[in-house]
C-alpha positions as CSV (number, residue, x, y, z in Angstrom):
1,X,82.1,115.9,29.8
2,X,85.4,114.9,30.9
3,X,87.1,116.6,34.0
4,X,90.0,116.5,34.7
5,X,91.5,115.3,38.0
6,X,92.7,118.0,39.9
7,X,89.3,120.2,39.0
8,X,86.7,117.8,40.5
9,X,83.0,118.8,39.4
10,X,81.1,116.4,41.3
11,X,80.6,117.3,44.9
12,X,78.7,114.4,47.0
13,X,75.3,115.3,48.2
14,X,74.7,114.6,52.3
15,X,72.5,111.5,52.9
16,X,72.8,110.1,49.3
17,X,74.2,106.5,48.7
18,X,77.3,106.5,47.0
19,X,79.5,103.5,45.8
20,X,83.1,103.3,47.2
21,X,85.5,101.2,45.0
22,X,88.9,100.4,45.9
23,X,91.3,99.2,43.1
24,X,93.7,97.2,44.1
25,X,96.9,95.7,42.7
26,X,96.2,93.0,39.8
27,X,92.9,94.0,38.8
28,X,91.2,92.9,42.1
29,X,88.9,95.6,43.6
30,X,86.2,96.1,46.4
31,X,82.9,97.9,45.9
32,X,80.4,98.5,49.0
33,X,77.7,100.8,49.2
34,X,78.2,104.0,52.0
35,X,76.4,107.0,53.2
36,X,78.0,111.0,52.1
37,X,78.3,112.6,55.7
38,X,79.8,115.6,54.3
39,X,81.8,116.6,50.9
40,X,83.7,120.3,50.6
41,X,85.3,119.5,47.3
42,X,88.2,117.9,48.3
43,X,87.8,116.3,51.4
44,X,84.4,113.6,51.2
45,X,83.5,111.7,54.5
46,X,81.4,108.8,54.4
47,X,79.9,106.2,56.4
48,X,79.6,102.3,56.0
49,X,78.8,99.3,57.9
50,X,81.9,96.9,57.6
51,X,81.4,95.0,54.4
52,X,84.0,92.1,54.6
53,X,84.1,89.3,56.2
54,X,81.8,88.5,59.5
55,X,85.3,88.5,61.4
56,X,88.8,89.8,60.3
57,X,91.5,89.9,62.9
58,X,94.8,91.4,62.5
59,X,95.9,90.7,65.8
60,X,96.6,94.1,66.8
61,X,92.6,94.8,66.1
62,X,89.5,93.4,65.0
63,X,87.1,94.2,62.7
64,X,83.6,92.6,63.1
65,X,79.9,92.3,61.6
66,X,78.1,95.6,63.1
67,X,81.5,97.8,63.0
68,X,81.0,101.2,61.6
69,X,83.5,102.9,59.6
70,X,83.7,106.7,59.2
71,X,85.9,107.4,55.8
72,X,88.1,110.2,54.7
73,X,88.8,110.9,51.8
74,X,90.8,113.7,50.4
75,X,91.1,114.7,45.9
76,X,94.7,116.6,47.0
77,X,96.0,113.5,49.9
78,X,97.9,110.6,48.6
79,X,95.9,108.6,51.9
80,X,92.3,107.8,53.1
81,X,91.6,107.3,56.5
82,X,88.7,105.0,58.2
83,X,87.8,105.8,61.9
84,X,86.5,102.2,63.4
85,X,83.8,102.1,65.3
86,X,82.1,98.9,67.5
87,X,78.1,98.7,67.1
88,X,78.2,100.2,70.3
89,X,80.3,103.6,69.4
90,X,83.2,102.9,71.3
91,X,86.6,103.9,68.8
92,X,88.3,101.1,67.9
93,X,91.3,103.1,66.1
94,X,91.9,104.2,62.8
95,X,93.2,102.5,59.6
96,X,94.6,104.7,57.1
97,X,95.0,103.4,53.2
98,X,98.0,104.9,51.8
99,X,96.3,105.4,48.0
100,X,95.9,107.6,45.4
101,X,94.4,110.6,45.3
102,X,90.6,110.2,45.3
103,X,88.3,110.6,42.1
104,X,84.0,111.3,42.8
105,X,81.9,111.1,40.3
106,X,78.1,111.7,40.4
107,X,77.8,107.8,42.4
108,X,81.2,106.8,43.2
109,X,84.0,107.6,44.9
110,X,87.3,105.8,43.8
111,X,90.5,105.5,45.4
112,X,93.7,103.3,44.3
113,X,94.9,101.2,47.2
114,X,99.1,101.3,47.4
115,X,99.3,98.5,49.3
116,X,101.0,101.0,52.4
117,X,98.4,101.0,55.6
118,X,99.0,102.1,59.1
119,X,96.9,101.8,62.2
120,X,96.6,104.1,65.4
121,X,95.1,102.9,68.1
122,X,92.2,105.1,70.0
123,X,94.8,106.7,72.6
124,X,97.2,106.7,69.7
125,X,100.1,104.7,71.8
126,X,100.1,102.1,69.0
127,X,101.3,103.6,65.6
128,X,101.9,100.3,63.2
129,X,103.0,100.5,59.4
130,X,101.8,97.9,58.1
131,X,102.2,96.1,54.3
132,X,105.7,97.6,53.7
133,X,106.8,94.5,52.3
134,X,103.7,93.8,50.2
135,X,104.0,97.4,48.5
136,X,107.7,96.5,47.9
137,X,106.8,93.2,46.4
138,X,104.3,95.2,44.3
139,X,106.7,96.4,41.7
140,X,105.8,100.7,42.1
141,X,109.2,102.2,43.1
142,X,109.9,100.2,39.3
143,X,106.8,101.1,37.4
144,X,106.4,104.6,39.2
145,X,109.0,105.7,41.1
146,X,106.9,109.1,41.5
147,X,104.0,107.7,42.8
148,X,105.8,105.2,45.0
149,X,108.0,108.0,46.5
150,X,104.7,110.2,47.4
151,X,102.9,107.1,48.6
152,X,106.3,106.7,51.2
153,X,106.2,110.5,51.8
154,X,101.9,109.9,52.8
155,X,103.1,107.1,55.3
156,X,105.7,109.3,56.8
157,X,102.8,112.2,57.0
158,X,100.3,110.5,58.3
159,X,102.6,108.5,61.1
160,X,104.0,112.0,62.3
161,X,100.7,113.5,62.1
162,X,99.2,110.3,64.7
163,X,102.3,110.6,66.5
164,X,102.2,114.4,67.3
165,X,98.3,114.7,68.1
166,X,97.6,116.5,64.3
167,X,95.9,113.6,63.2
168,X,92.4,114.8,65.0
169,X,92.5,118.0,63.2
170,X,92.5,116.4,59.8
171,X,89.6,114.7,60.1
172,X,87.5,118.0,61.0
């Protein structure tokens, strides 16, 4: 059966393991294994241990072995977003993926990574866009100019939504 996008059948079933993949630009893509805390039909949340390296440090952050990450991710949102947490609970911030909407079938959830991130910090006084310059190195605005100009609008959404204190509500 083939459904399609915008009338997802498959709703993720709590507790089950499901596979996230995220495509990336030329052909590269990351698959890791996470937990469904909770799927509506358009907005899935689930949970994974940090699956990259044992240390990644952006400067402004760092993600570690043991980190937990709590993701969001909406089937009608042009952006995911990935509350950090250390091994011990305390909030580390929250890095949002500026991607495509996402697609769940009965194992996986898939999103397309546009290159466009931004981070909030736990008391949200640090906003950061980050990758603007990789996204614009990426060719889109050419080969999509739709997609590229809703991927900008998502960045300018999610930055006022952290910056005015609505970002808590979307994640509920």
């Amino acid at each position: 059966m083939n459904a399609h996008h915008t009338h997802p059948t498959a709703t993720l079933a709590p507790g089950r393991t499901v596979t996230v993949v995220l495509l990336k630009s030329r052909d590269r893509q990351v698959r890791y294994p996470a937990t469904v805390e909770r799927d509506d039909g358009v907005h899935a949340v689930v949970r994974a241990p940090w699956a990259g390296p044992p240390v990644r440090d952006f400067g402004f952050v760092r993600f570690e072995s043991g980190d937990v990450f709590t993701e969001h991710y909406w089937r009608d949102r042009w952006f995911s977003v990935k509350e950090v947490r250390a091994a011990d609970g305390r909030l580390k911030g929250w890095y949002c993926d500026i991607t495509r909407p996402a697609r769940v079938a009965a194992d996986t959830l898939t999103t397309w990574d546009l290159e466009l991130d931004l981070w909030v910090s736990p008391d949200r006084s640090a906003v950061l866009r980050l990758d603007e310059d990789e996204f614009e190195a990426e060719g889109l605005a050419e080969r999509d100019p739709e997609a590229a100009d809703r991927a900008r609008r998502a960045l300018d959404d999610l930055e006022r939504l952290a910056r005015t204190g609505g970002f808590t509500a979307l994640l509920d």
